[in-house]
C-alpha positions in Angstrom: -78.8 -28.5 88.5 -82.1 -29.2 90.3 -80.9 -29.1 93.7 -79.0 -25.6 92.9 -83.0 -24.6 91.5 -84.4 -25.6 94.9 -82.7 -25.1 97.3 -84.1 -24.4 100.8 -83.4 -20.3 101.6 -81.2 -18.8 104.2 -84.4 -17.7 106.1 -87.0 -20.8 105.1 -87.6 -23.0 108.3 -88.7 -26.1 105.8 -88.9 -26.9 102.1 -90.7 -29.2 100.7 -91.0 -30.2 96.6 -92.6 -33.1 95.2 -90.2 -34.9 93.1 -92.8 -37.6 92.2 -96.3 -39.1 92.2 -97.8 -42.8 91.2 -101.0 -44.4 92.5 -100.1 -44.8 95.7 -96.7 -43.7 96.5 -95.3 -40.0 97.0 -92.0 -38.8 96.5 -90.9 -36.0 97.8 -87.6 -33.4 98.7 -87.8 -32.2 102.6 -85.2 -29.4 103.3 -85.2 -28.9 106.9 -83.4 -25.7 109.0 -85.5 -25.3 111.7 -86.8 -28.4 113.5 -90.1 -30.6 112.1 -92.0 -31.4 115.4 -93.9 -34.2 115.6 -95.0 -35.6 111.7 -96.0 -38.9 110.7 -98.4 -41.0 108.4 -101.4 -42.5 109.6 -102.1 -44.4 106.5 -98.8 -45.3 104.9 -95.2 -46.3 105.6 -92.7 -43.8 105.0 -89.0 -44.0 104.2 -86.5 -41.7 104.4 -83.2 -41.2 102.9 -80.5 -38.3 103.3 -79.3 -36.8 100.6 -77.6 -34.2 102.6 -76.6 -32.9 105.8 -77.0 -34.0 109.2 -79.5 -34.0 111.6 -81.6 -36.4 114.2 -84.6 -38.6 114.1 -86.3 -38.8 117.2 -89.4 -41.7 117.5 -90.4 -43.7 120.6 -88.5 -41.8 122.4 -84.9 -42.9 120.9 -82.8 -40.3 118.6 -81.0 -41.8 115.5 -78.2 -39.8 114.1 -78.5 -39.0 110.4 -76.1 -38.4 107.8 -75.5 -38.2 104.1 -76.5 -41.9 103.0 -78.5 -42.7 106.2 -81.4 -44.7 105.4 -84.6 -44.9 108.1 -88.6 -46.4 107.6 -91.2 -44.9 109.5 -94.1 -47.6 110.2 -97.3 -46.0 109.7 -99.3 -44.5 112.8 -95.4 -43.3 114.6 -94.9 -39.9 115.2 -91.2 -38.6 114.6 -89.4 -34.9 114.5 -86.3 -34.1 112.6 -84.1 -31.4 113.7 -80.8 -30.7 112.0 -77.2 -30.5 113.2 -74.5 -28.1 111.8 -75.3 -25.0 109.7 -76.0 -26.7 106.7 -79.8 -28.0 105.5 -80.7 -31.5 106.3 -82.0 -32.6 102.7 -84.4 -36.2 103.0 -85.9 -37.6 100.2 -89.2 -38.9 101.5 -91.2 -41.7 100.2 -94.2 -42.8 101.0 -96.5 -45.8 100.2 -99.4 -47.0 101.2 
C-alpha cells in the first residue's frame, strides 16, 4: 500500500521519502531512474539495501551489481553513484547512522 502511494513517477529522475528518524540514525526510501552521481556521508556510515530493481554501485573505482535483496555499507567519507539497470526504478532503503 505504501509503496503503490510513493512511488517514483515516469518522468522523476530521483525520489526520496523518509521512512524514519531516531537520534542519530536516518531511514529513508531512494527511488532512483536517472543516475545519482557522486553522494556520500561525511559524518556517518551508511547502508543500503534493495528493495527493488537493479542497478550498480560504483566506489573506489569498482562497480557492484545490485539486485532485489543486495545488501552494501558505505564507510563514512566514500563517495559512490548509483545508476540503474533495466526500465524499472532501482528502490534502496537507506540507513544511516552516525
Amino acid at each position: 500500500d505504501w509503496s503503490e502511494k510513493n512511488l517514483i513517477g515516469r518522468n522523476d529522475p530521483l525520489r526520496e521519502t523518509a521512512v524514519g528518524r531516531m537520534a542519530v540514525t536516518t531511514a529513508t526510501v531512494v527511488q532512483v531512474r536517472d543516475p545519482i552521481k557522486e553522494r556520500g556521508r561525511v559524518d556517518a556510515d551508511e547502508m543500503l539495501y534493495v528493495i527493488a530493481g537493479e542497478g550498480t554501485l560504483r566506489a573506489k573505482g569498482r562497480d557492484q551489481a545490485l539486485d532485489a535483496g543486495s545488501f552494501v555499507v558505505v564507510p563514512r567519507g566514500v563517495m559512490y553513484s548509483l545508476d540503474r539497470r533495466g526500465r524499472n526504478p532501482l528502490i534502496v532503503l537507506s540507513i544511516v547512522g552516525k
